[in-house]
TIDO-271435 format. One record per residue (C-alpha): residue in one letter; x, y, z. Coordinates in nm, 4 decimals. Example, Ala and Ser with C-alpha at 12.3 -4.5 7.8 and 13.67 -1.06 7.14 Angstrom:
{residu A	u 1.2300	v -0.4500	w 0.7800}
{residu S	u 1.3670	v -0.1060	w 0.7140}
//
This chain:
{residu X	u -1.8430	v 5.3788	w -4.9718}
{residu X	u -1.5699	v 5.1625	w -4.8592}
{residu X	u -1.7506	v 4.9822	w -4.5491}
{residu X	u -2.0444	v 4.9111	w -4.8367}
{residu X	u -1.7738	v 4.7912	w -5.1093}
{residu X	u -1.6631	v 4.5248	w -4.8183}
{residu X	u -2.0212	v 4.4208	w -4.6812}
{residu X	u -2.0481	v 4.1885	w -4.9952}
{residu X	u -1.7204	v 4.0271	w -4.8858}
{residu X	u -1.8217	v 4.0002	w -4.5066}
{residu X	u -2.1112	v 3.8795	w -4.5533}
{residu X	u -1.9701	v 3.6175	w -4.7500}
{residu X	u -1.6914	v 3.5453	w -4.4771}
{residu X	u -1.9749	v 3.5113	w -4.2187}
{residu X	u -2.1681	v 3.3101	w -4.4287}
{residu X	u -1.8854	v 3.0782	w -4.5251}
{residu X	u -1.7545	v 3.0034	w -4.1780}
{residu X	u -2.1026	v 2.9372	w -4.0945}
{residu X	u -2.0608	v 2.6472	w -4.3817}
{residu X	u -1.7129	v 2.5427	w -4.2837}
{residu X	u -1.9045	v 2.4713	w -3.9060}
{residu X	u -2.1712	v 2.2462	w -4.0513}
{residu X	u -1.9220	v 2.0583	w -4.2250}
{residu X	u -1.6836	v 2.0090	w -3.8916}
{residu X	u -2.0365	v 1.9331	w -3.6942}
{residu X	u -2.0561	v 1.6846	w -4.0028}
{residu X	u -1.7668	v 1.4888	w -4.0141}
{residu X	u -1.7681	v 1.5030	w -3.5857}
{residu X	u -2.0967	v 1.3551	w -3.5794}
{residu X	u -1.9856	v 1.1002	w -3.8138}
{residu X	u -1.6982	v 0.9886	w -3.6225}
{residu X	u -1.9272	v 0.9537	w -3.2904}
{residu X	u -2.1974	v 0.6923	w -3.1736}
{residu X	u -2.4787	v 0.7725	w -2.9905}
{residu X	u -2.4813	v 0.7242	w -2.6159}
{residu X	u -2.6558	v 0.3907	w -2.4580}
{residu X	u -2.8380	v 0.3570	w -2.1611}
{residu X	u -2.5949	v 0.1660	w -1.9352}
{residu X	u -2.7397	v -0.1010	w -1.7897}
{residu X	u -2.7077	v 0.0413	w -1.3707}
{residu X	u -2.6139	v 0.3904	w -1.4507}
{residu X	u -2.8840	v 0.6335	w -1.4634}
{residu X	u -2.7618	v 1.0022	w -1.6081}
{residu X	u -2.8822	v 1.3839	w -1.7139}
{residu X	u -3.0454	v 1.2265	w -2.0165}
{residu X	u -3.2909	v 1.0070	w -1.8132}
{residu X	u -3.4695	v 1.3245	w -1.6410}
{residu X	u -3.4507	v 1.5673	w -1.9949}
{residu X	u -3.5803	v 1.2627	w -2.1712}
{residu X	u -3.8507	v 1.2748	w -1.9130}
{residu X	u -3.9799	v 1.6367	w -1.9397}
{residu X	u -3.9283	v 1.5965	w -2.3196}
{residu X	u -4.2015	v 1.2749	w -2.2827}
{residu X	u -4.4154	v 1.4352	w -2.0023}
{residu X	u -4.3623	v 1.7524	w -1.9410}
{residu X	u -4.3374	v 1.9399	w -1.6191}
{residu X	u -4.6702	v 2.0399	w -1.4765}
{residu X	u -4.8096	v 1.6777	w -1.3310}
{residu X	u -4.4782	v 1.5311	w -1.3676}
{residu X	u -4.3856	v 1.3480	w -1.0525}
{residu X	u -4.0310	v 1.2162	w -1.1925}
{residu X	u -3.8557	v 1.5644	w -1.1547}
{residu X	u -3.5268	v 1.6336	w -0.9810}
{residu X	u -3.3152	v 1.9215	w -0.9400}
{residu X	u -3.1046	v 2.0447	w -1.1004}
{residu X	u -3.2512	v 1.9381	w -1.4509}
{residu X	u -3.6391	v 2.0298	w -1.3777}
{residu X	u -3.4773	v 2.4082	w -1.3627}
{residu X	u -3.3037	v 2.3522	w -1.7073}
{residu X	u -3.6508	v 2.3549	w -1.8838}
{residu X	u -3.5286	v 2.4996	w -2.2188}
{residu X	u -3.4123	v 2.2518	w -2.3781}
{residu X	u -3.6459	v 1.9574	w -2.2865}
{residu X	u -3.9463	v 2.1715	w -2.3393}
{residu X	u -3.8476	v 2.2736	w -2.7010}
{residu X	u -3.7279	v 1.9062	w -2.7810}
{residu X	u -4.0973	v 1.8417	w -2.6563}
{residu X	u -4.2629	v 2.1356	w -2.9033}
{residu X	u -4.0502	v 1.9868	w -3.2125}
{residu X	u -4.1429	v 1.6876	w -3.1602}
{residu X	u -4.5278	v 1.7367	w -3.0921}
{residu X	u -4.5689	v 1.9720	w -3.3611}
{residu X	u -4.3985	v 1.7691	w -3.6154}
{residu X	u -4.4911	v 1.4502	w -3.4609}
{residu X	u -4.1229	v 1.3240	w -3.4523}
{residu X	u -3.9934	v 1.0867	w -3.1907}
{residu X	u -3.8162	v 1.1874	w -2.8909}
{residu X	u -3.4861	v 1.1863	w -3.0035}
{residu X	u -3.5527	v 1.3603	w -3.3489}
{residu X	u -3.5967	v 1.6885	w -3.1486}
{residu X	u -3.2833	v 1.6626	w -2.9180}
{residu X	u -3.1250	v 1.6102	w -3.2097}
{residu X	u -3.2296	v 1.9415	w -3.3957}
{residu X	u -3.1296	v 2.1719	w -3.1144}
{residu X	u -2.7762	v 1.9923	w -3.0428}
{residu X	u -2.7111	v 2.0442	w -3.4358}
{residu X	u -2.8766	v 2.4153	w -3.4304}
{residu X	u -2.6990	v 2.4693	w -3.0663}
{residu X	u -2.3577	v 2.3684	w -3.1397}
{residu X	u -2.3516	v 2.5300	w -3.4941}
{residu X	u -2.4613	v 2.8387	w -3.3119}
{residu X	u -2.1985	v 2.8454	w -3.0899}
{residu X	u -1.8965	v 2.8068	w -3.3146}
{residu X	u -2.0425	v 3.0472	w -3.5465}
{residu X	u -2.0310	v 3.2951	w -3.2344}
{residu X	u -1.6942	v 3.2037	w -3.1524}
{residu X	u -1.6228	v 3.3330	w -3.5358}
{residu X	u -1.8245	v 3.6473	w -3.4759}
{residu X	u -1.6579	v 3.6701	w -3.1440}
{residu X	u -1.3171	v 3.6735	w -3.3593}
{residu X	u -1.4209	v 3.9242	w -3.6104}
{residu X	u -1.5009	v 4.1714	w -3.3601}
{residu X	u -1.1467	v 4.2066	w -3.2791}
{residu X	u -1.0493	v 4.2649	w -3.6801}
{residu X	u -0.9202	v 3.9146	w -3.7755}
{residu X	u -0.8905	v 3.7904	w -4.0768}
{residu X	u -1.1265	v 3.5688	w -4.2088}
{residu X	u -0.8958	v 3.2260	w -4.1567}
{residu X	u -0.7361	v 3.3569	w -3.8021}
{residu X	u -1.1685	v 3.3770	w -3.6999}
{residu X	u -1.2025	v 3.0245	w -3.8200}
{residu X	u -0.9005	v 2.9167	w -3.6805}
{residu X	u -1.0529	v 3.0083	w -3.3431}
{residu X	u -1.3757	v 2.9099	w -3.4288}
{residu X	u -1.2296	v 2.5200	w -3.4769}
{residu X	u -1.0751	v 2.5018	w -3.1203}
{residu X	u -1.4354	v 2.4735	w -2.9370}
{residu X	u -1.5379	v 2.2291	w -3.2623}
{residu X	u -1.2537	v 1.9868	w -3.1484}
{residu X	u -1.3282	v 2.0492	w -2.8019}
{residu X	u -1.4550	v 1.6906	w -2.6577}
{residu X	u -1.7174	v 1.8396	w -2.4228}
{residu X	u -1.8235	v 2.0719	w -2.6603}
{residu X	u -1.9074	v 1.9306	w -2.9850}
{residu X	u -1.8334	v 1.5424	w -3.0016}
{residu X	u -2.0218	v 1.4636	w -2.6688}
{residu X	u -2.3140	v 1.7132	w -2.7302}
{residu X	u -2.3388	v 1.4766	w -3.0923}
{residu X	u -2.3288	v 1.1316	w -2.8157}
{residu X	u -2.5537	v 1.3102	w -2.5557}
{residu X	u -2.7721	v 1.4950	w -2.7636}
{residu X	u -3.0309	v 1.5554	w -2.4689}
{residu X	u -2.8334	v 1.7960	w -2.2682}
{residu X	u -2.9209	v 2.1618	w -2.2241}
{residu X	u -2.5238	v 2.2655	w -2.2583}
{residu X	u -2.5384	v 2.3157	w -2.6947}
{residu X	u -2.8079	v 2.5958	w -2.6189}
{residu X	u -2.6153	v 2.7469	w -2.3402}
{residu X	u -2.2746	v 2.7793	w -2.4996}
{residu X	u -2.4649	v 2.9454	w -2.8056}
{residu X	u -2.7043	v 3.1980	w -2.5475}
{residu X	u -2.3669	v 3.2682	w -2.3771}
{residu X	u -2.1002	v 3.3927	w -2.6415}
{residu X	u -2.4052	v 3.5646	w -2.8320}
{residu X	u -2.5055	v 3.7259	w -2.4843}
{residu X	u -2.1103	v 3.8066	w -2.4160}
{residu X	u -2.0720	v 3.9705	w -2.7930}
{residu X	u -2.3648	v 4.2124	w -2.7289}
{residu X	u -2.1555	v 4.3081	w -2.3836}
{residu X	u -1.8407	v 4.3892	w -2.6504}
{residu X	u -2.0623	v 4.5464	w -2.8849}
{residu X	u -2.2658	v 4.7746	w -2.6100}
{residu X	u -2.5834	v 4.6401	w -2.6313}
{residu X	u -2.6366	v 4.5462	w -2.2831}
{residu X	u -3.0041	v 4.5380	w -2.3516}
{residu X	u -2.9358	v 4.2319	w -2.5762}
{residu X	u -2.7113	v 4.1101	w -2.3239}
{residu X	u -2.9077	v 4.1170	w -2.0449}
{residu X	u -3.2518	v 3.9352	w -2.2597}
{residu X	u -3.0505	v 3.6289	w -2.4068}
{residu X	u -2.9029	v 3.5657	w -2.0671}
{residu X	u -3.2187	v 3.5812	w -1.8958}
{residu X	u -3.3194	v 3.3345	w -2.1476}
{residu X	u -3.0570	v 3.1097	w -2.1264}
{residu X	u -3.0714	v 3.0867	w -1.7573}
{residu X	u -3.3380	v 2.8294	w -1.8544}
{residu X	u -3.0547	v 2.6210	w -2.0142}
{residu X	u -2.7798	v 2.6825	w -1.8176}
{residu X	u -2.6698	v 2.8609	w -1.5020}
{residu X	u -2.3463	v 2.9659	w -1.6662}
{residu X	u -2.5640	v 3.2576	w -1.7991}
{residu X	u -2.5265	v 3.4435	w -1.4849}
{residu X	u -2.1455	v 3.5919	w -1.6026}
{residu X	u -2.2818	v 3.8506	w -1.8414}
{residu X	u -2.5669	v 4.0429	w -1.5838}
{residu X	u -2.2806	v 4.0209	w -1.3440}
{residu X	u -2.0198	v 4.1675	w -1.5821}
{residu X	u -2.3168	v 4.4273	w -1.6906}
{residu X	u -2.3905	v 4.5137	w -1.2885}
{residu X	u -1.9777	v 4.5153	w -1.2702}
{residu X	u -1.9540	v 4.7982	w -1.5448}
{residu X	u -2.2433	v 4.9812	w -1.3940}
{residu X	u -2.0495	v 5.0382	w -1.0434}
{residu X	u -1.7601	v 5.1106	w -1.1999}
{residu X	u -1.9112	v 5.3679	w -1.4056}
{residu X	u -2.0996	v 5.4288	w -1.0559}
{residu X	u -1.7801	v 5.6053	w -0.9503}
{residu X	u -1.7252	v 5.8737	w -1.1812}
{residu X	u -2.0765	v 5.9173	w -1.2203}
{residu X	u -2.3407	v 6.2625	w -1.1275}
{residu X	u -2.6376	v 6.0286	w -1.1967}
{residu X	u -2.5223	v 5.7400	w -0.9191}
{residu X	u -2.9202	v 5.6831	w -0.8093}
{residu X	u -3.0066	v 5.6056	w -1.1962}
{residu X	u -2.6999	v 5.3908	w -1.2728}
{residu X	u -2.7659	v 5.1967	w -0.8907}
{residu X	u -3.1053	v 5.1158	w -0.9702}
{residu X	u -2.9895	v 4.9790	w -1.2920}
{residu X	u -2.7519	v 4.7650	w -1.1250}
{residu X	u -3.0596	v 4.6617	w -0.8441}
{residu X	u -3.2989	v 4.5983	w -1.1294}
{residu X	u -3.0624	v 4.3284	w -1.3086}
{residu X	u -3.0041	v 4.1559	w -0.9850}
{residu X	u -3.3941	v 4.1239	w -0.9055}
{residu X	u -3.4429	v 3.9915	w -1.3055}
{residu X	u -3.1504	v 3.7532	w -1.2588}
{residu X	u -3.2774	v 3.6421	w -0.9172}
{residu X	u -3.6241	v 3.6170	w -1.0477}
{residu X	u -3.5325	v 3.3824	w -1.3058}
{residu X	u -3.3239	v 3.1734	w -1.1211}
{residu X	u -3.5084	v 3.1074	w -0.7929}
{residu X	u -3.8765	v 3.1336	w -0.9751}
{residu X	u -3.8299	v 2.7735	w -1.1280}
{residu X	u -3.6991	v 2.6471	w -0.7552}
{residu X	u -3.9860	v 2.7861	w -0.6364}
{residu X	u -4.2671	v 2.6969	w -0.8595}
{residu X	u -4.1621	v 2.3562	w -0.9938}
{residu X	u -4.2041	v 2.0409	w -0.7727}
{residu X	u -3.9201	v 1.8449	w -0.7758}
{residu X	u -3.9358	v 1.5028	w -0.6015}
{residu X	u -3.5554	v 1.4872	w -0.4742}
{residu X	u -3.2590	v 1.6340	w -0.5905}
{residu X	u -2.9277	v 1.4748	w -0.7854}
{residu X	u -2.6818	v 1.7779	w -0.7562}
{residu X	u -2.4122	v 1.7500	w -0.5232}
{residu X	u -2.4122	v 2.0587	w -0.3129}
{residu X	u -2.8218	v 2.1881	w -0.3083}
{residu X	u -2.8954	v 2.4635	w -0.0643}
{residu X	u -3.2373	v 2.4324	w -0.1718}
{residu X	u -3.3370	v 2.0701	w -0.1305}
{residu X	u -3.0720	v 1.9721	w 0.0979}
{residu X	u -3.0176	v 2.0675	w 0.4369}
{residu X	u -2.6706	v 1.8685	w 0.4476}
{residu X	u -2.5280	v 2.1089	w 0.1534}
{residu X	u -2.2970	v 2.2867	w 0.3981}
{residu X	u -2.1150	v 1.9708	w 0.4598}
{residu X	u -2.1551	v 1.8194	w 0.1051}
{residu X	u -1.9401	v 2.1150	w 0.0123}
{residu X	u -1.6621	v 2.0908	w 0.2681}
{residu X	u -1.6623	v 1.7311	w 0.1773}
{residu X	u -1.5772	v 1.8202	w -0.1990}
{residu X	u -1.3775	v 2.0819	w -0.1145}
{residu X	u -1.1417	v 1.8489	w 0.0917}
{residu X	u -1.1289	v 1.5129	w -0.1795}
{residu X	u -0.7991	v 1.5171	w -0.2745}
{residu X	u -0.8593	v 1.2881	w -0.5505}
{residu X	u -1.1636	v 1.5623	w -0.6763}
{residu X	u -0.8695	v 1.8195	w -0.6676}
{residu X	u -0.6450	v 1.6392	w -0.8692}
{residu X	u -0.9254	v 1.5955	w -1.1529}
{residu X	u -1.0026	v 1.9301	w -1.0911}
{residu X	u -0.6625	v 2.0869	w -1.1899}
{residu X	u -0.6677	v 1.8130	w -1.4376}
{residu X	u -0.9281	v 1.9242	w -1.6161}
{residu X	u -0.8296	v 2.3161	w -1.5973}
{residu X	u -0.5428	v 2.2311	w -1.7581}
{residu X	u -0.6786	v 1.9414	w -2.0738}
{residu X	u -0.8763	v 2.2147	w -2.0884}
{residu X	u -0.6086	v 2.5024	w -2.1636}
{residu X	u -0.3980	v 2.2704	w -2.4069}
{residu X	u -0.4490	v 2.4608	w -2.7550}
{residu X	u -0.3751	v 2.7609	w -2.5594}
{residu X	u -0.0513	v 2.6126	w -2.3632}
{residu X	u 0.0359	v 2.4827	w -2.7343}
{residu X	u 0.0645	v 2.8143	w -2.8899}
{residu X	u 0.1223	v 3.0571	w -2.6232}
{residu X	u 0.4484	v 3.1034	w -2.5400}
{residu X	u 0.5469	v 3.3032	w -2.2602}
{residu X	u 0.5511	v 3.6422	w -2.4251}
{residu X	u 0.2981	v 3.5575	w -2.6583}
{residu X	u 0.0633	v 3.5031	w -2.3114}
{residu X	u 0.1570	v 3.8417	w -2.1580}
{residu X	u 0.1121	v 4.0062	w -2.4777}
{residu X	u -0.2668	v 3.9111	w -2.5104}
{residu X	u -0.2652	v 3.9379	w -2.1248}
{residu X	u -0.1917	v 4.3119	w -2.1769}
{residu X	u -0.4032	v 4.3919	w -2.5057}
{residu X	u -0.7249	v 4.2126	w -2.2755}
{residu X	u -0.6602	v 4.4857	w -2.0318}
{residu X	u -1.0023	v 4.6816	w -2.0828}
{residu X	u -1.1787	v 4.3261	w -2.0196}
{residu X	u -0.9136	v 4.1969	w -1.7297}
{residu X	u -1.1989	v 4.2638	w -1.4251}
{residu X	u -1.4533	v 4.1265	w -1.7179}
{residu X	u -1.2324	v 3.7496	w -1.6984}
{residu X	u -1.1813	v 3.7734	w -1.3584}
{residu X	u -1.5316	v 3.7555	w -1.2635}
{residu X	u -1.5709	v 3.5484	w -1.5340}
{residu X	u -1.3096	v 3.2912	w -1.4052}
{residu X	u -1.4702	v 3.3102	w -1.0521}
{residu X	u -1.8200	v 3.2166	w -1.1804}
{residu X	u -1.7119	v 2.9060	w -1.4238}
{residu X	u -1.4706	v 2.7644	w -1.0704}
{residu X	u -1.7080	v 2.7886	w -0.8475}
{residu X	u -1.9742	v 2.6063	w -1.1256}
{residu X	u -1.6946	v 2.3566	w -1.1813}
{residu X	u -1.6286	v 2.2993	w -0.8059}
{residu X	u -2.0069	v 2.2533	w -0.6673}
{residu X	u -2.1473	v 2.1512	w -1.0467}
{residu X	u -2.0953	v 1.7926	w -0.9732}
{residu X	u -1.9024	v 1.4734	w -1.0765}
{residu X	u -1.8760	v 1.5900	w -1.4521}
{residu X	u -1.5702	v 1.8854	w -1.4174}
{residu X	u -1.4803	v 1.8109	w -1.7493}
{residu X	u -1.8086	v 1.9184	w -1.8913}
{residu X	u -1.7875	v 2.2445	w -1.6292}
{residu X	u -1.4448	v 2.3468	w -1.7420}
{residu X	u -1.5329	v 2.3818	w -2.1384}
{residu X	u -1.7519	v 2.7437	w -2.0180}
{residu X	u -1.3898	v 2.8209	w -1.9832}
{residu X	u -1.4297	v 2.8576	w -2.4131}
{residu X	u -1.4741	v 3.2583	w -2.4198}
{residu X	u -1.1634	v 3.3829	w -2.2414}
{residu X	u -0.9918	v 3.1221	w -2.4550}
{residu X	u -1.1040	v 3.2259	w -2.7102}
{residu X	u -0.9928	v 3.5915	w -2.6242}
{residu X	u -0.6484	v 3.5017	w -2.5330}
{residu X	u -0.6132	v 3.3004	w -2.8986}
{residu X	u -0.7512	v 3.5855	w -3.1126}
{residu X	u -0.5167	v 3.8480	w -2.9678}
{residu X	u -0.1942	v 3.5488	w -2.9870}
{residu X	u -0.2931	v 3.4411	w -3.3539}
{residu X	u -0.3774	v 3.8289	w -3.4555}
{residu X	u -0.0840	v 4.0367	w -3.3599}
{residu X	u 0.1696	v 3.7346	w -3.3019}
{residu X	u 0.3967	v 3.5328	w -3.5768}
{residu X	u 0.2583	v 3.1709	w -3.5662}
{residu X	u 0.3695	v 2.9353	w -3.7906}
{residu X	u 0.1385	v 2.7102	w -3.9754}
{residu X	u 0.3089	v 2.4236	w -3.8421}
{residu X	u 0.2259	v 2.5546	w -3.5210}
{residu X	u -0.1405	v 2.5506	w -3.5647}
{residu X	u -0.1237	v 2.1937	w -3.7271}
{residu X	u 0.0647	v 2.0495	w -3.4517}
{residu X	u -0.1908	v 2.2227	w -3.2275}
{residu X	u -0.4852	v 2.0539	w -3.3993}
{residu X	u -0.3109	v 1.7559	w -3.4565}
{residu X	u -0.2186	v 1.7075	w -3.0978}
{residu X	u -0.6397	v 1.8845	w -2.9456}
{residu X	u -0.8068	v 1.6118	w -3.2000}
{residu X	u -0.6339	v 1.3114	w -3.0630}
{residu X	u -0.6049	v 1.4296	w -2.7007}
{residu X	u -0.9940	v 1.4797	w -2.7189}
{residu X	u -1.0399	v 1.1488	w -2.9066}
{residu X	u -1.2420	v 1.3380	w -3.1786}
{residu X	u -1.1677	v 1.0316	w -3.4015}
{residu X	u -1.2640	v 0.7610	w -3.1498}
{residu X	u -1.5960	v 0.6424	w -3.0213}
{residu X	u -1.6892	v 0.6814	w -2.6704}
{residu X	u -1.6171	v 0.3402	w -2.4765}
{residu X	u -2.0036	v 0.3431	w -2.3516}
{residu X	u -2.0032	v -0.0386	w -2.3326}
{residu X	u -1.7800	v -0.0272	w -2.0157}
{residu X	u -1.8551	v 0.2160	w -1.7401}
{residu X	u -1.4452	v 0.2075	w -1.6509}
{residu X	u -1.3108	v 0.2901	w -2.0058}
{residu X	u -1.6227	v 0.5302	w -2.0810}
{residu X	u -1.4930	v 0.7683	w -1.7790}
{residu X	u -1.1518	v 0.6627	w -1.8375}
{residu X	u -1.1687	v 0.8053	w -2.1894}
{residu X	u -1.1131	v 1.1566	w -2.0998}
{residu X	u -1.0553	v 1.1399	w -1.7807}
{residu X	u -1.1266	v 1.3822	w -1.4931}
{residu X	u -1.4439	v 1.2548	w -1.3599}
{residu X	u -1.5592	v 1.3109	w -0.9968}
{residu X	u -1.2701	v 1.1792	w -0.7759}
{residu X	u -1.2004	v 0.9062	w -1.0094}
{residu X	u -0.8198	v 0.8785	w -1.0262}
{residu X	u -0.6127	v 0.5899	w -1.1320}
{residu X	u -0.3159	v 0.4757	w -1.3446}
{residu X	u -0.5293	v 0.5904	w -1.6292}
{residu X	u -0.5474	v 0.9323	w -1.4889}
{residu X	u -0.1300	v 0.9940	w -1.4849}
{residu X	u -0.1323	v 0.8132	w -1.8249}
{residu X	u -0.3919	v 1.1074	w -1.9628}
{residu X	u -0.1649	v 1.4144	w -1.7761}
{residu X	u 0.1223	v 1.2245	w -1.9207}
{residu X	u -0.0226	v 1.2650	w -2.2499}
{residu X	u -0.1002	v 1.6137	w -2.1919}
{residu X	u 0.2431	v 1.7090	w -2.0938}
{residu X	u 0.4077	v 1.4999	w -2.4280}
{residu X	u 0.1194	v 1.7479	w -2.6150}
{residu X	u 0.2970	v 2.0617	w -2.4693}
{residu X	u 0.6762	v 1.9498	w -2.4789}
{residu X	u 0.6162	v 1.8551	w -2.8884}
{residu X	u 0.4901	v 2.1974	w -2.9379}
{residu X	u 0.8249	v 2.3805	w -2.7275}
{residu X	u 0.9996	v 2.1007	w -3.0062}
{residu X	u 0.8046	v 2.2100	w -3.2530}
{residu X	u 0.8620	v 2.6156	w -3.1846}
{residu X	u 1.2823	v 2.5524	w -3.0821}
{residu X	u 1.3052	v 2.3794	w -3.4399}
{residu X	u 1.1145	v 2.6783	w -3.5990}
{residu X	u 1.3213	v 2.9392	w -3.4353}
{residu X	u 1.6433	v 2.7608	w -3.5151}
{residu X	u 1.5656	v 2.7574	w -3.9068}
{residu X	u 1.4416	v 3.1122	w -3.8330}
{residu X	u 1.0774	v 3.0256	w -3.9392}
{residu X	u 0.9368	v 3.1830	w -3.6279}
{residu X	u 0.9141	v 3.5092	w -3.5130}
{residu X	u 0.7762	v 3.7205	w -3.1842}
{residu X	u 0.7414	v 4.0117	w -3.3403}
{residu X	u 0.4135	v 4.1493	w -3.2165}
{residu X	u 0.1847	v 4.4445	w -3.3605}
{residu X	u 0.1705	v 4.7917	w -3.1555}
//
């Protein structure tokens, strides 16, 4: 009686946060331009805008890695045909539907660990004023990364919820968008050898774990297989490239690359390095104990993606938005934080990300200047952005010393 006496409320909750996310994906998209072809610089867009146009059988334009991303072009394509819209019209649909998908998961994500309604959309609103994850998906609509954040926190929710079933169908489907979907079958074949251990049935659960690797390989090496690419834009290829071995050793030794790359780990972290203090960290540290193997395989799979993905870290690092995620809900949930806390958080994500600002697309310097972090790019705009970052953090240790001293902010955390 008293779970069907709340359902009218939660659904409510559900259904407003799902309102409050149109309206951020609103105002965002508002604030943004749409991106230009730059005159010399040919990017993702070009080859989805291609198999959008053409298709992919009889297409001689492919490349790899985009030809295997055929999700996302392929429904722009359907949209558009069946509706007869434009091109753009149906990139546009799915990078509205994709991102409002994914924050709305982020909520649900929340809400599974018994947060209130505002600490969910709290956490919910740090992905929406994440640069790579909502503003650029509204200036690059044609990119397959709006359907794969959505297919992945969906996918990783059924995991929490014990559907692996679920889990295992939407990655397999999202595969087709992004390769990030590989984290859940491997956190599914994880749980099945651990459970392998103290197991009678071991031959059952082992086939289990053999039959998710052959789907997962299936789907990923089917499309390399079967589609006729023409030559191949990623950096390190060990399908269309026989030099891959040293393409990697040569990224792998860039110093410059590794300074973006720890750059962008950390822009990355900064609403987390804003509000967790030290034992406000440990404390959600120790309360994700059940799910620490879960994140570190997790973490594995979104560095390696980051370190081979290409030029575009900054784009890699924002898969990074689940264990975030965690890490806030259990800080904002069981932890005293201020108000002023979280509004000098948002404050300080929404002008670090430059959600108010259009992207610079008219100069190729400022447009990868703007963020920062891009492929070994480094220059005195680089230290300017880390300088930034670290003026972000030190406000907030301001922010929390002034707090404690007028006894406005307590660590007093939940058992």
């Amino acid at each position: 009686m008293i779970n069907q006496n709340h359902r009218p409320k939660r659904l409510f909750e559900h259904l407003a946060a799902l309102g409050i996310a149109l309206i951020i994906i609103a105002l965002i998209d508002r604030l943004t331009n749409r991106l230009d072809m730059l005159e010399g610089h040919i990017w993702d867009f070009v080859y989805y805008i291609d198999m959008a146009e053409n298709g992919v059988w009889g297409n001689d334009h492919l490349a790899s890695p985009f030809a295997y991303r055929v999700m996302t072009p392929l429904l722009a394509r359907g949209i558009n045909q069946l509706f007869d819209f434009p091109t753009i019209t149906g990139f546009k649909v799915i990078a509205y539907l994709g991102v409002w998908m994914e924050l709305w998961g982020v909520y649900l994500l929340a809400r599974h660990f018994k947060t209130s309604f505002k600490t969910a959309v709290v956490v919910m609103l740090v992905p929406a004023f994440a640069l790579f994850n909502t503003k650029f998906l509204l200036f690059d609509f044609y990119r397959p990364d709006q359907l794969g954040y959505a297919f992945l926190v969906f996918a990783f929710l059924a995991l929490l919820k014990g559907k692996r079933g679920w889990s295992l169908a939407l990655s397999l489907i999202g595969l087709n968008t992004r390769e990030f979907l590989i984290i859940p079958p491997l956190i599914l074949i994880l749980e099945l050898f651990r459970e392998w251990k103290h197991s009678t049935a071991r031959g059952k659960l082992l086939l289990k774990a053999l039959g998710i690797a052959s789907l997962v390989g299936f789907v990923l090496i089917l499309p390399r297989l079967v589609i006729p690419v023409k030559f191949t834009q990623q950096i390190v290829d060990p399908f269309n490239d026989p030099n891959f071995v040293n393409r990697l050793i040569s990224l792998l030794t860039d110093p410059r690359r590794n300074f973006n790359y720890l750059f962008n780990l950390a822009a990355y972290g900064l609403p987390l390095w804003m509000l967790g203090t030290r034992q406000r960290l440990w404390h959600a540290w120790k309360q994700l104990l059940p799910m620490q193997y879960w994140l570190y395989l997790y973490a594995a799979v979104t560095l390696i993606g980051m370190m081979v993905g290409g030029t575009d870290m900054m784009r890699y690092v924002t898969y990074f938005f689940i264990p975030q995620a965690l890490f806030l809900i259990y800080i904002l949930r069981d932890c005293r934080v201020d108000r002023i806390e979280i509004f000098v958080m948002f404050a300080a994500v929404i002008l670090f990300n430059r959600i108010l600002f259009p992207f610079p697309i008219w100069d190729f310097s400022e447009y990868v200047n703007f963020y920062g972090g891009y492929g070994d790019w480094v220059n005195p705009s680089s230290w300017l952005r880390l300088a930034e970052l670290l003026a972000f953090v030190g406000i907030s240790r301001m922010t929390q010393n002034w707090l404690r001293g007028g006894e406005r902010l307590e660590h007093k955390l939940a058992d």
